[in-house]
N, CA, C and O atoms as a Tripos MOL2 file, in Angstrom:
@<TRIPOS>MOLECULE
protein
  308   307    77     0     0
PROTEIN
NO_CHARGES

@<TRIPOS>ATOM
      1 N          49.9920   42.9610   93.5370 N.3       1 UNK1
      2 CA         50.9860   43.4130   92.5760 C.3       1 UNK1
      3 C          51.4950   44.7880   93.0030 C.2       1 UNK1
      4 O          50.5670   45.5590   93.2460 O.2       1 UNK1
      5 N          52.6750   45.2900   93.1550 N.am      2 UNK2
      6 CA         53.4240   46.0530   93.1340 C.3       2 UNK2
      7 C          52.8470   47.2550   92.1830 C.2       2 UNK2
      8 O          52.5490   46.9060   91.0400 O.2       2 UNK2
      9 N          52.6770   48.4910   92.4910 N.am      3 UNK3
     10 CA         52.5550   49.7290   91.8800 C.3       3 UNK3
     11 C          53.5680   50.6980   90.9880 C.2       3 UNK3
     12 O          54.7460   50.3420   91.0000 O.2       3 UNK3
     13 N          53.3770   51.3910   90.5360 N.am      4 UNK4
     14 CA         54.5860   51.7880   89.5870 C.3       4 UNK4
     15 C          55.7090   52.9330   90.9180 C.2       4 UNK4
     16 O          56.9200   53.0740   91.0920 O.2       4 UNK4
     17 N          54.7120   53.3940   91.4400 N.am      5 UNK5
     18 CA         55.4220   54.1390   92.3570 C.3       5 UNK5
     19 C          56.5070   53.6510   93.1820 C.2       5 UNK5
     20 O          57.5760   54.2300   93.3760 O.2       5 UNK5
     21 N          55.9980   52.1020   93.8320 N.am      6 UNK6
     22 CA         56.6620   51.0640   94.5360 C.3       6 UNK6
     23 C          58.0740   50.7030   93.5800 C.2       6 UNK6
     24 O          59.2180   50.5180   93.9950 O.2       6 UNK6
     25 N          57.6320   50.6770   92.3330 N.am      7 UNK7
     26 CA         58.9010   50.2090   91.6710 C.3       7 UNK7
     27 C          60.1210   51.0990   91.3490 C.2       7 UNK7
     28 O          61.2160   50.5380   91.3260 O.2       7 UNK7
     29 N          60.0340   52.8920   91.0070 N.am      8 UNK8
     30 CA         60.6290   54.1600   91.2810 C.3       8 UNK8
     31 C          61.4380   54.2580   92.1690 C.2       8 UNK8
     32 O          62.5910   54.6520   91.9950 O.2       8 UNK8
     33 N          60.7290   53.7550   93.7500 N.am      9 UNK9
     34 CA         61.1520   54.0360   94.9130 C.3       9 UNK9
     35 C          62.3720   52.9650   95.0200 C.2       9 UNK9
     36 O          63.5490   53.1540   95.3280 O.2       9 UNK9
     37 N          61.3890   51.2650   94.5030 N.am     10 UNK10
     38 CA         62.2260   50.3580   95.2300 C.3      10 UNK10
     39 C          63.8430   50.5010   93.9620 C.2      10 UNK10
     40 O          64.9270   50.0360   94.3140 O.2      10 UNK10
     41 N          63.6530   51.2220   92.5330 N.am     11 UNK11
     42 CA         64.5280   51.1790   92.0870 C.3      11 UNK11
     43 C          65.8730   51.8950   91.9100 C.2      11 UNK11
     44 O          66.9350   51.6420   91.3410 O.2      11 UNK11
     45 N          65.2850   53.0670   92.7660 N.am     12 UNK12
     46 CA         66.3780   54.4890   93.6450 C.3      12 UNK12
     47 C          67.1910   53.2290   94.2480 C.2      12 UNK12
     48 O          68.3840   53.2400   93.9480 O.2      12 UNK12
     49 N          66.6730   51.9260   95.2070 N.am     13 UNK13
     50 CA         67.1960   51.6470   96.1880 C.3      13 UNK13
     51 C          68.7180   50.8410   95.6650 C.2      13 UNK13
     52 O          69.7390   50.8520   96.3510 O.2      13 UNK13
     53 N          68.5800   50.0820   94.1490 N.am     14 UNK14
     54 CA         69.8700   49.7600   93.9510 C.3      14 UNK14
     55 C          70.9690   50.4320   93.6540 C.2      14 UNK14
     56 O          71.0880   51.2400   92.7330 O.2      14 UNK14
     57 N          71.9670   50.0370   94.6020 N.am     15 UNK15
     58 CA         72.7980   51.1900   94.8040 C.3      15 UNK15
     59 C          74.2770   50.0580   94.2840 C.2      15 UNK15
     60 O          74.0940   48.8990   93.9140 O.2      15 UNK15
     61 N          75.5070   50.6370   94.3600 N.am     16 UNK16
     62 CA         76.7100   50.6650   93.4660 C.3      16 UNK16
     63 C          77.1220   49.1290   95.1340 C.2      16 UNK16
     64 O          78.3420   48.9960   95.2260 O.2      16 UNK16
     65 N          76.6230   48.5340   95.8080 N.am     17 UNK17
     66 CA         76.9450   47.6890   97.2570 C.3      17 UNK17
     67 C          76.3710   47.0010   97.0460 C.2      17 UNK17
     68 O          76.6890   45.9030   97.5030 O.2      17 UNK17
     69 N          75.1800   47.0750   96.2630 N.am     18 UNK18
     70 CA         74.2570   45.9920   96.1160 C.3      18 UNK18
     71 C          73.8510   45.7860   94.6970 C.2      18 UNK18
     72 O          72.8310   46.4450   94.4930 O.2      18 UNK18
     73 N          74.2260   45.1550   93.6600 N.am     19 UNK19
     74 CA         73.9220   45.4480   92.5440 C.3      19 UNK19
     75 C          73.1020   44.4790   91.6720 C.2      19 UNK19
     76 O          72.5550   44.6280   90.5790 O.2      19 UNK19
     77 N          73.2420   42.9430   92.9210 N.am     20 UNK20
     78 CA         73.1130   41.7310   92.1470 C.3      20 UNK20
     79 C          71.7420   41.2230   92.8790 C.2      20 UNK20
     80 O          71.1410   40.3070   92.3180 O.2      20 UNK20
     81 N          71.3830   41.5800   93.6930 N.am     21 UNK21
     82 CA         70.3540   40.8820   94.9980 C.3      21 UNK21
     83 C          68.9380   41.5870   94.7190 C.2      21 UNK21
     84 O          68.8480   42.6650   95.3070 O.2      21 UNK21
     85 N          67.9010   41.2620   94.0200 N.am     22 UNK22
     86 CA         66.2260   41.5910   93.7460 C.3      22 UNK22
     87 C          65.9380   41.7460   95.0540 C.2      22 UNK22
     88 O          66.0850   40.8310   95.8650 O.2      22 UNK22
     89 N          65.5100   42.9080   95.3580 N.am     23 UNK23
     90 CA         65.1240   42.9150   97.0140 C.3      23 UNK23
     91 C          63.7890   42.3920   97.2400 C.2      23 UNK23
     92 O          63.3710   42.3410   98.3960 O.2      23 UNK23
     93 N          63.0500   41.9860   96.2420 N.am     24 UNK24
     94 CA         61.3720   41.6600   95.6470 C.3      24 UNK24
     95 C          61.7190   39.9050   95.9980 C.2      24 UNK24
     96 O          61.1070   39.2250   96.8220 O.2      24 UNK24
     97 N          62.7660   39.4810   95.1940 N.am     25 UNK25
     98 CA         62.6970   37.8620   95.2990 C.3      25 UNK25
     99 C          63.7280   37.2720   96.1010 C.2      25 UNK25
    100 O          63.6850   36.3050   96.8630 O.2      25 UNK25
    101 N          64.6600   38.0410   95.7820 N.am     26 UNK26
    102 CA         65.7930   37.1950   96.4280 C.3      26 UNK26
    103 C          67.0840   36.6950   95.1700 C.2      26 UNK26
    104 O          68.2040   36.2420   95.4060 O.2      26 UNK26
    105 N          66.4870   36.9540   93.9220 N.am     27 UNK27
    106 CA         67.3240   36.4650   93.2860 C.3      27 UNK27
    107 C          68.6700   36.8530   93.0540 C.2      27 UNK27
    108 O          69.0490   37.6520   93.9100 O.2      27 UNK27
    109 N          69.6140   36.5450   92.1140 N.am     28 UNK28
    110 CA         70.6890   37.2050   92.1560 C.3      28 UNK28
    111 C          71.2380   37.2900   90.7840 C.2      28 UNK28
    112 O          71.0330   36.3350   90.0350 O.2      28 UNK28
    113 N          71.9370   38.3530   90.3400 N.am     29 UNK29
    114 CA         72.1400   38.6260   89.2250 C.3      29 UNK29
    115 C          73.4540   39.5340   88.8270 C.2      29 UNK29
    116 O          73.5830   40.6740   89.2710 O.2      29 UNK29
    117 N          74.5440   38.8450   87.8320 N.am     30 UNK30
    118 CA         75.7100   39.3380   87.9580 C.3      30 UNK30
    119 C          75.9490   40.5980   87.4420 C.2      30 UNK30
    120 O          77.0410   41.1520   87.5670 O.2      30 UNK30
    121 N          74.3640   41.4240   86.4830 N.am     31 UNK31
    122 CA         75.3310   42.6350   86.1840 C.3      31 UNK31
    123 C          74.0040   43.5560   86.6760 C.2      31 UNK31
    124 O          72.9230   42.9670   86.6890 O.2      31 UNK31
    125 N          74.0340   44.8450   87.0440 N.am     32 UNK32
    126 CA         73.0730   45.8680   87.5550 C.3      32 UNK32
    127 C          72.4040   45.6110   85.9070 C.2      32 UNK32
    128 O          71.2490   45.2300   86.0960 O.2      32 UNK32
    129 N          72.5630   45.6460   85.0430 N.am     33 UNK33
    130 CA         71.2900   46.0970   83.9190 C.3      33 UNK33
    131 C          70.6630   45.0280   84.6130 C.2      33 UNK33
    132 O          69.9290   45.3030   85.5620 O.2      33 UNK33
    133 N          70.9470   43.2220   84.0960 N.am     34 UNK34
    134 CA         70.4830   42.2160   84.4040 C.3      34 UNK34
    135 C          69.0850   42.4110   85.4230 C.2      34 UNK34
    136 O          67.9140   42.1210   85.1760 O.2      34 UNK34
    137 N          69.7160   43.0400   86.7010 N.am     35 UNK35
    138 CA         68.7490   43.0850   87.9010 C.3      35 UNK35
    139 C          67.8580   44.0110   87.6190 C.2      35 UNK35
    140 O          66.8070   44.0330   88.2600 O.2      35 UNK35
    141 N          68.1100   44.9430   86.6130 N.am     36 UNK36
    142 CA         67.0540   46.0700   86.7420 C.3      36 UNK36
    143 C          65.7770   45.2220   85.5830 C.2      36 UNK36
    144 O          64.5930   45.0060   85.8390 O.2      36 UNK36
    145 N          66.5680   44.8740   84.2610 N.am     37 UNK37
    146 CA         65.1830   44.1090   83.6900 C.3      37 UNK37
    147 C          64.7840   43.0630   84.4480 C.2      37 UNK37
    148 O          63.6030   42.8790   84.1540 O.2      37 UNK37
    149 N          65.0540   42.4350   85.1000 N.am     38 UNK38
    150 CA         64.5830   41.6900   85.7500 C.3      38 UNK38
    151 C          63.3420   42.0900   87.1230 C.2      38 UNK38
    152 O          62.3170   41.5030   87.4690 O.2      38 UNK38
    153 N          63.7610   42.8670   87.4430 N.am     39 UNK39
    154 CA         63.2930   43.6080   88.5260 C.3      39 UNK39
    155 C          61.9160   44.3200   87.9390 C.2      39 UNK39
    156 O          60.9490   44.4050   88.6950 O.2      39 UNK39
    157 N          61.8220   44.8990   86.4050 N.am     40 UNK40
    158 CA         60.6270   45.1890   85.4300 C.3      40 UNK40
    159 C          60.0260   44.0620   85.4820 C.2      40 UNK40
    160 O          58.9550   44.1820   84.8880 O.2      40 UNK40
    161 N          60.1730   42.9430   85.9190 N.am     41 UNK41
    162 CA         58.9340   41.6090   85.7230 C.3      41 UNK41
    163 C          58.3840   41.7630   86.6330 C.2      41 UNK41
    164 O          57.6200   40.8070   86.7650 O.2      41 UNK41
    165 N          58.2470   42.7270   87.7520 N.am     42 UNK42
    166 CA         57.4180   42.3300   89.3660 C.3      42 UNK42
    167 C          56.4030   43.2850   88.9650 C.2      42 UNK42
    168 O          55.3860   43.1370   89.6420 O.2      42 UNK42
    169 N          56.3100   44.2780   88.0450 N.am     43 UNK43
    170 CA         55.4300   45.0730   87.8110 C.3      43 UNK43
    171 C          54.3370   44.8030   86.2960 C.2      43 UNK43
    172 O          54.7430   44.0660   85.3980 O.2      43 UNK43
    173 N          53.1040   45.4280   86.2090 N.am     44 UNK44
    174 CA         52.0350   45.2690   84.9930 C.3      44 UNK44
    175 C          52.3710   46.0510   84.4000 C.2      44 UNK44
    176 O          52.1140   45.7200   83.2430 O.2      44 UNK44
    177 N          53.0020   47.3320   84.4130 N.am     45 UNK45
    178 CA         53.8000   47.8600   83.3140 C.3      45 UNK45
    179 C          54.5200   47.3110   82.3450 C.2      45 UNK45
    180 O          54.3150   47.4600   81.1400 O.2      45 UNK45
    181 N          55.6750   46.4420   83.0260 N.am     46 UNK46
    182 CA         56.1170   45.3210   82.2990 C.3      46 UNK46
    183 C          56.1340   44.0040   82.1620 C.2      46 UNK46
    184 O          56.9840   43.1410   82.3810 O.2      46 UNK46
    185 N          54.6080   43.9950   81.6010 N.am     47 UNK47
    186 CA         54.2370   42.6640   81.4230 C.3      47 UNK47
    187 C          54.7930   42.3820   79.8200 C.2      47 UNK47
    188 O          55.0480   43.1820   78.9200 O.2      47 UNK47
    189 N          54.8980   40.1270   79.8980 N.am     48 UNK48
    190 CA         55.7220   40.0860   78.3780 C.3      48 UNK48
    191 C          54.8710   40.6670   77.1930 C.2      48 UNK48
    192 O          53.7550   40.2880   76.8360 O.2      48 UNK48
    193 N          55.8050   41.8800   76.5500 N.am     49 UNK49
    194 CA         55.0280   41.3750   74.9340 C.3      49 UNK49
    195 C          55.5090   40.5080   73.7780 C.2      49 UNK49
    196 O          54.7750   40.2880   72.8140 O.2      49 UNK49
    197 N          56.7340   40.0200   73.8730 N.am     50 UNK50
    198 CA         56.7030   39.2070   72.9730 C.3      50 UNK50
    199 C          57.3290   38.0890   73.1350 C.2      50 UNK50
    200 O          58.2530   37.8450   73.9110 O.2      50 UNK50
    201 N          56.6970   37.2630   72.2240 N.am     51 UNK51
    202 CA         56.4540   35.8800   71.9770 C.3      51 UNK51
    203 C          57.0930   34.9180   71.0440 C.2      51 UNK51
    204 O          57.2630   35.3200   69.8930 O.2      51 UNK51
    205 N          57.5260   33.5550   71.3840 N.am     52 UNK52
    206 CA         58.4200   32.9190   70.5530 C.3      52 UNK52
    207 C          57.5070   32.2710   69.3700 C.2      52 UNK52
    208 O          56.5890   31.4570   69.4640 O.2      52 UNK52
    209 N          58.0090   32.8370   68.3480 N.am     53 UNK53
    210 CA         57.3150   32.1640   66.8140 C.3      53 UNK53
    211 C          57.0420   30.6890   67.1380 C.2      53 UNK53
    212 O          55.9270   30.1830   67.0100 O.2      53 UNK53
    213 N          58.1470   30.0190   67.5720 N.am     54 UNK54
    214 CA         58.1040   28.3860   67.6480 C.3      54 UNK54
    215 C          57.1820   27.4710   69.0630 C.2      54 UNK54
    216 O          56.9300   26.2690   69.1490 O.2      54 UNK54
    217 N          56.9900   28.1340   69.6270 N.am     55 UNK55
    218 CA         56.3190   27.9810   70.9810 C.3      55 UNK55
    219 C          55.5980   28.8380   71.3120 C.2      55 UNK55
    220 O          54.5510   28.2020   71.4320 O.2      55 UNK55
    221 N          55.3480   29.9090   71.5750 N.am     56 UNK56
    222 CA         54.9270   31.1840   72.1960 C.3      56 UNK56
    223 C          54.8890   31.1630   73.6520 C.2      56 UNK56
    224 O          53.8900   31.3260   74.3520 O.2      56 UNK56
    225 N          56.0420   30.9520   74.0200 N.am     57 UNK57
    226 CA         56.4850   31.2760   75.4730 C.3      57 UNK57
    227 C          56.6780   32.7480   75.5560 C.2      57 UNK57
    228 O          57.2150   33.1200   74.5120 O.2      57 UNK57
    229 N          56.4890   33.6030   76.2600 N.am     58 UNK58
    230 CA         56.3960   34.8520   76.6970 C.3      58 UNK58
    231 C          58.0010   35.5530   76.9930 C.2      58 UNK58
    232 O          59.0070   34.9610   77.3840 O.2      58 UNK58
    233 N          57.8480   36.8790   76.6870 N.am     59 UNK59
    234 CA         58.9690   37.5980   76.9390 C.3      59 UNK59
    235 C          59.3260   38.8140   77.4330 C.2      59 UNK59
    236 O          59.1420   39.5350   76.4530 O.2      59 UNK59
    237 N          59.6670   39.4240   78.2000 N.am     60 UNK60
    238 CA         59.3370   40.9170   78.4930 C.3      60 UNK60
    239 C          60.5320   41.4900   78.1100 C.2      60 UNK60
    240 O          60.6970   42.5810   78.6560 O.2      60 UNK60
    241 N          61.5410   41.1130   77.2780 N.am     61 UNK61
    242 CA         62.5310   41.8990   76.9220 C.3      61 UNK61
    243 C          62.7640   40.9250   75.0260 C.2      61 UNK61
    244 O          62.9460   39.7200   74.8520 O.2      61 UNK61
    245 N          62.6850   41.7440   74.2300 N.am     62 UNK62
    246 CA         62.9850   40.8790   72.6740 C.3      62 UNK62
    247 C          64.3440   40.2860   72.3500 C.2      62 UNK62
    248 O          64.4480   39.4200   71.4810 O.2      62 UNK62
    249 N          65.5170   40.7930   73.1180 N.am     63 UNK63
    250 CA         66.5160   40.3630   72.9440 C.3      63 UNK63
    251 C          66.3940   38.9010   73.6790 C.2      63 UNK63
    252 O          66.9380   37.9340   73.1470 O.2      63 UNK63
    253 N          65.8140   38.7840   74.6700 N.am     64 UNK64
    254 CA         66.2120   37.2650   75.2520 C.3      64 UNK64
    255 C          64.6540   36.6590   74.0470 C.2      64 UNK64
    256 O          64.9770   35.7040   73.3400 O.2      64 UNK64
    257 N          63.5050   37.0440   73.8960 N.am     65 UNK65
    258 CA         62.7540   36.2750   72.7920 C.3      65 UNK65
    259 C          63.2880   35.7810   71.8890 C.2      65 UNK65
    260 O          62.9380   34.6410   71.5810 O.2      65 UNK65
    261 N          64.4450   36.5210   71.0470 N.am     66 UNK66
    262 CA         65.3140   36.2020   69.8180 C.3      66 UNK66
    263 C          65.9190   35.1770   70.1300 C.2      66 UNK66
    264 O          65.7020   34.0670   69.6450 O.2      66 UNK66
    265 N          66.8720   35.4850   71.1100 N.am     67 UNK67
    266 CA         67.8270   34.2760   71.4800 C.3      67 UNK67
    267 C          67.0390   32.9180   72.4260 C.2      67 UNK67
    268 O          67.6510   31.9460   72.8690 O.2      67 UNK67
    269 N          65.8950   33.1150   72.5390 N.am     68 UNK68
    270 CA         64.9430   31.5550   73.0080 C.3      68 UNK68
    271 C          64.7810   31.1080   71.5170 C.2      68 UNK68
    272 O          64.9470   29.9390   71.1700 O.2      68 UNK68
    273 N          64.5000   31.9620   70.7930 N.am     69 UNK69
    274 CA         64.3490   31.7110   69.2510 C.3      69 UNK69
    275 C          65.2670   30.8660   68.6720 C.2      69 UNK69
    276 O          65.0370   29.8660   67.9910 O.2      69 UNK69
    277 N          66.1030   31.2410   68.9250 N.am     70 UNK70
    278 CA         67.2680   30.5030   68.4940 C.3      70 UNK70
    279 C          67.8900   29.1060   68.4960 C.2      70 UNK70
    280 O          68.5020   28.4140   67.6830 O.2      70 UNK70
    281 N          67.4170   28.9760   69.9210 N.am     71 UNK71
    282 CA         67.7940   27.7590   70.2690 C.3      71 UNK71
    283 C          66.4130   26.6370   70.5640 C.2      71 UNK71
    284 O          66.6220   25.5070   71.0050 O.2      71 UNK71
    285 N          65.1590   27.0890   70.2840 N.am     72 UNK72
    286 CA         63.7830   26.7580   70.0090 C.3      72 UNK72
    287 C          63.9960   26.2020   68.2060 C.2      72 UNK72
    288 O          63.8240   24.9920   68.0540 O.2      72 UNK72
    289 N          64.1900   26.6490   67.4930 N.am     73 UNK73
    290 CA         64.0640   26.5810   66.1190 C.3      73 UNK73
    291 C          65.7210   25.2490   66.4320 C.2      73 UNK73
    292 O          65.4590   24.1450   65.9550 O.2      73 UNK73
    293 N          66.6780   25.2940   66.8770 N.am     74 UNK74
    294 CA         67.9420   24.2400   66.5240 C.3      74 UNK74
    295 C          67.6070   23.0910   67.2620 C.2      74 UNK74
    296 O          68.1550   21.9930   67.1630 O.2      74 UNK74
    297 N          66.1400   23.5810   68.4420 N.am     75 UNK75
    298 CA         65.5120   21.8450   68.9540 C.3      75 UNK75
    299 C          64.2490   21.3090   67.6810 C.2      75 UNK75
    300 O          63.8760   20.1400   67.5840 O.2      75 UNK75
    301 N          63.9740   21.9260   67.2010 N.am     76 UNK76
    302 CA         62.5400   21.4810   66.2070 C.3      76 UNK76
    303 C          63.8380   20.8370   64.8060 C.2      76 UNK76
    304 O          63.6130   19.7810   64.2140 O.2      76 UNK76
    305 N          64.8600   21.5280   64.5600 N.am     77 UNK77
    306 CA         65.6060   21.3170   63.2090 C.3      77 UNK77
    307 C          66.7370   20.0060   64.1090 C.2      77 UNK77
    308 O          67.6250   19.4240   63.4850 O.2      77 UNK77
@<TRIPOS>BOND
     1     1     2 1
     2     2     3 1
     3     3     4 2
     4     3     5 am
     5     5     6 1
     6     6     7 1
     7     7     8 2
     8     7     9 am
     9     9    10 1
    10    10    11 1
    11    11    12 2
    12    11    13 am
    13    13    14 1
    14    14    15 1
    15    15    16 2
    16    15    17 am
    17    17    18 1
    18    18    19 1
    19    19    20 2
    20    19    21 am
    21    21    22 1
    22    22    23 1
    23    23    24 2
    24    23    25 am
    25    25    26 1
    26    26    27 1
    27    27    28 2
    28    27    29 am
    29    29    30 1
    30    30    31 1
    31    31    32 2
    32    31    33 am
    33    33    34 1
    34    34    35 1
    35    35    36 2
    36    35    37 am
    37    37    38 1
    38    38    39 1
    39    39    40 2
    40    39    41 am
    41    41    42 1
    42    42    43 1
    43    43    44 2
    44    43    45 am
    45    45    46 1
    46    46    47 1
    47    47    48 2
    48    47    49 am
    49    49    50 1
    50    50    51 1
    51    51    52 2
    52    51    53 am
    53    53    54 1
    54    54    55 1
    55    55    56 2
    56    55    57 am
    57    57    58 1
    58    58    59 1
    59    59    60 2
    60    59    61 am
    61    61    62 1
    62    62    63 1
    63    63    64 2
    64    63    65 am
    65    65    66 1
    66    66    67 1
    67    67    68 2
    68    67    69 am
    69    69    70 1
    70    70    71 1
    71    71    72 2
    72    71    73 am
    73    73    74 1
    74    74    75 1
    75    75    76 2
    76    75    77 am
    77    77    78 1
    78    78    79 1
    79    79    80 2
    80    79    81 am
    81    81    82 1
    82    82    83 1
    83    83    84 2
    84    83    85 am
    85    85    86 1
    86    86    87 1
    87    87    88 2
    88    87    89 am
    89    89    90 1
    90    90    91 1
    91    91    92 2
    92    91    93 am
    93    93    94 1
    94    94    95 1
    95    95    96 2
    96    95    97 am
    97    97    98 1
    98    98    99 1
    99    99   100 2
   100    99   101 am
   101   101   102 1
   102   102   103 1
   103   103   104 2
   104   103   105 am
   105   105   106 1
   106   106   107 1
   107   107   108 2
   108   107   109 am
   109   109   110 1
   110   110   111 1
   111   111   112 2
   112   111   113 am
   113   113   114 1
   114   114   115 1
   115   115   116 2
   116   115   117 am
   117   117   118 1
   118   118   119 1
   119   119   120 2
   120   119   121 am
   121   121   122 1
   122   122   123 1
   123   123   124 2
   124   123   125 am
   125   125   126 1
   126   126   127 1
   127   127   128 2
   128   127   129 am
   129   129   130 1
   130   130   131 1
   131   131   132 2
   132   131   133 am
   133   133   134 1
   134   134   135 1
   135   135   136 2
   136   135   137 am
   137   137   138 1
   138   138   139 1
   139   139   140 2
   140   139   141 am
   141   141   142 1
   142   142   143 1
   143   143   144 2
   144   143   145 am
   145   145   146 1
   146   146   147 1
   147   147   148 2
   148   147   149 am
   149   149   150 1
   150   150   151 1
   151   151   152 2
   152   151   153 am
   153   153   154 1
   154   154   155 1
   155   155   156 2
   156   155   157 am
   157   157   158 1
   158   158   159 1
   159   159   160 2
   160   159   161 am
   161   161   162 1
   162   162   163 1
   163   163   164 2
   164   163   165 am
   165   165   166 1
   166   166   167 1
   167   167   168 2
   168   167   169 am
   169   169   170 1
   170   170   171 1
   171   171   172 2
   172   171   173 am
   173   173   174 1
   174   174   175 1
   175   175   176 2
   176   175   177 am
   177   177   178 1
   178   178   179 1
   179   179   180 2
   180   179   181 am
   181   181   182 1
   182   182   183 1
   183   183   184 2
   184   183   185 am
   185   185   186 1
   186   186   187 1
   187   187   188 2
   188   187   189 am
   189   189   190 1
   190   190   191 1
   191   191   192 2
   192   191   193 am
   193   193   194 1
   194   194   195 1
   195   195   196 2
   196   195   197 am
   197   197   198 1
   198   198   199 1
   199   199   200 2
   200   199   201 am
   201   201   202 1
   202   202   203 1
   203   203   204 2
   204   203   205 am
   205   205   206 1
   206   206   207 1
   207   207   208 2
   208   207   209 am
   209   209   210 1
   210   210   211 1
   211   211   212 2
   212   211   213 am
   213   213   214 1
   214   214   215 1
   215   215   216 2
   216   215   217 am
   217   217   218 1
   218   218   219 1
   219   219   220 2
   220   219   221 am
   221   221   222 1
   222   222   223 1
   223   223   224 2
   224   223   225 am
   225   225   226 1
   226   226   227 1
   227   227   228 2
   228   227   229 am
   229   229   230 1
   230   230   231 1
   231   231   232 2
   232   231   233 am
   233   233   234 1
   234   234   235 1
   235   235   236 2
   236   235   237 am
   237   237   238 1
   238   238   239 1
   239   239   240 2
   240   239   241 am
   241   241   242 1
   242   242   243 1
   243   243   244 2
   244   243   245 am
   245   245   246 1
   246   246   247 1
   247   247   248 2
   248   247   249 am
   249   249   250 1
   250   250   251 1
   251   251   252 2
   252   251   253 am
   253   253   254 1
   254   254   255 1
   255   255   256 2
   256   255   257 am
   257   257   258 1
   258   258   259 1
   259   259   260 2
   260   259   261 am
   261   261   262 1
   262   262   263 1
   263   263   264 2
   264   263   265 am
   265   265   266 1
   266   266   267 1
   267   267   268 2
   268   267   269 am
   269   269   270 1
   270   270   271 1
   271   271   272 2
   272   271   273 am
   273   273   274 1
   274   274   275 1
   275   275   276 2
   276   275   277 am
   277   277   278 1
   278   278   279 1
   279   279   280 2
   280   279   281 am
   281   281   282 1
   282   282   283 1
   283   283   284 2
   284   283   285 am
   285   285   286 1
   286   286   287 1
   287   287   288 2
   288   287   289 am
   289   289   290 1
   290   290   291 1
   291   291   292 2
   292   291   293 am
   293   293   294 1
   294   294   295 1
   295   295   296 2
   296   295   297 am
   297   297   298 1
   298   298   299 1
   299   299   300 2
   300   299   301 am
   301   301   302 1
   302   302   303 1
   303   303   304 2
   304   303   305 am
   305   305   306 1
   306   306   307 1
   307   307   308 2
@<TRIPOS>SUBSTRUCTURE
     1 UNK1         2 RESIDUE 1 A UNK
     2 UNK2         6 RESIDUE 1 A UNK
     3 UNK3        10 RESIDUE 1 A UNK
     4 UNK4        14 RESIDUE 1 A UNK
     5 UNK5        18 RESIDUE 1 A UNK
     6 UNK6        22 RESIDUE 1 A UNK
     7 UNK7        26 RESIDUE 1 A UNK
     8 UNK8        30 RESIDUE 1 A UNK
     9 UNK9        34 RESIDUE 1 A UNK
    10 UNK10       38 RESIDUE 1 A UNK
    11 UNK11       42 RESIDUE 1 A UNK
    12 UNK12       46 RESIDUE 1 A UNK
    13 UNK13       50 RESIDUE 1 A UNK
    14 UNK14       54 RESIDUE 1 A UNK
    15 UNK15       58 RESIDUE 1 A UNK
    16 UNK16       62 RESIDUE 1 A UNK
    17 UNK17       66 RESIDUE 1 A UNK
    18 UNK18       70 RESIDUE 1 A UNK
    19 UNK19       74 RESIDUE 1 A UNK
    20 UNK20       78 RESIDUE 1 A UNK
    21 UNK21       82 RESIDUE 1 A UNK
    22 UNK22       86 RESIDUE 1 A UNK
    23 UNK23       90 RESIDUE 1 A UNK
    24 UNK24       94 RESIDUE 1 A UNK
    25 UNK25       98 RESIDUE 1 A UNK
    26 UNK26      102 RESIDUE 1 A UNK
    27 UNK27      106 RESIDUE 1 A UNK
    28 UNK28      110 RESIDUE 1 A UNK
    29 UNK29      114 RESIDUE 1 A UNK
    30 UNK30      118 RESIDUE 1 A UNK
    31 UNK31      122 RESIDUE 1 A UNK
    32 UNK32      126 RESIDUE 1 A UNK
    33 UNK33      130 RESIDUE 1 A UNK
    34 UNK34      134 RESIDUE 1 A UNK
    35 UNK35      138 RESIDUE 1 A UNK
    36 UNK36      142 RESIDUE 1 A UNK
    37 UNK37      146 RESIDUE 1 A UNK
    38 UNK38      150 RESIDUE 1 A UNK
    39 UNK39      154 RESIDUE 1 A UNK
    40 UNK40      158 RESIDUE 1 A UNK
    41 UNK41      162 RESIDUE 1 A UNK
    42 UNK42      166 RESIDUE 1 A UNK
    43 UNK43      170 RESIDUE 1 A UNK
    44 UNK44      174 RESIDUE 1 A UNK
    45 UNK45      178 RESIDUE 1 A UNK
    46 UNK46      182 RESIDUE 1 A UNK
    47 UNK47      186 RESIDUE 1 A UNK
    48 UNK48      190 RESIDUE 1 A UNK
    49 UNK49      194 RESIDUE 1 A UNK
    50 UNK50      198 RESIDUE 1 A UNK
    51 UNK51      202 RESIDUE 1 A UNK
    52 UNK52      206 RESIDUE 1 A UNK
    53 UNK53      210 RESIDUE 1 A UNK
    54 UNK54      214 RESIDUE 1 A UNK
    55 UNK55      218 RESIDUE 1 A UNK
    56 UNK56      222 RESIDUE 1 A UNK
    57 UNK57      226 RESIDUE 1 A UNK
    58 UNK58      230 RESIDUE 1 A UNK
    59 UNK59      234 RESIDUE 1 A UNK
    60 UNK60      238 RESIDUE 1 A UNK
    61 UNK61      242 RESIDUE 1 A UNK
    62 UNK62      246 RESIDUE 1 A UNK
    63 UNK63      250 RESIDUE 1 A UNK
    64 UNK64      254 RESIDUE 1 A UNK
    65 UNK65      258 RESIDUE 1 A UNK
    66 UNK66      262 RESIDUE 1 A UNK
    67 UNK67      266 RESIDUE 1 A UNK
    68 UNK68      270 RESIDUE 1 A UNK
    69 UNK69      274 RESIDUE 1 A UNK
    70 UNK70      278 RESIDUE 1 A UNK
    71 UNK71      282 RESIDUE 1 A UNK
    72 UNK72      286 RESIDUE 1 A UNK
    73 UNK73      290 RESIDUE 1 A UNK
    74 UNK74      294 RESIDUE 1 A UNK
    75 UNK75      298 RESIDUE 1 A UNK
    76 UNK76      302 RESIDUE 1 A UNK
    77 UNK77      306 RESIDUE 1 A UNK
């Protein structure tokens, strides 16, 4: 696992040329916030804390928990 220091350094590295490309996975992502929370999942700092009422699938950001919520609760109804 990646260190917090590793993540500081590797997160100086996204720059205004590269905004969409996880240099960790490979993935790709259309807006710089996007990549940066995303980029918080390679580290134990940001591991998920929260959890879907209807499932408890994991989350490391509450805004996307809510909105799994959402559409978790309109598959059970």
């Amino acid at each position: 696992m990646l260190k917090f220091a590793d993540y500081k350094c590797s997160l100086e590295d996204i720059d205004d040329k590269n905004l969409t490309i996880c240099k960790k996975c490979l993935k790709t992502f259309k807006t710089k916030s996007k990549l940066i929370r995303h980029f918080n999942s390679h580290f134990n700092e940001f591991r998920p804390k929260f959890s879907c009422k209807f499932c408890s699938k994991l989350f490391t950001a509450n805004d996307m928990c809510l909105r799994h919520q959402v559409n978790c609760q309109n598959k059970i109804n």
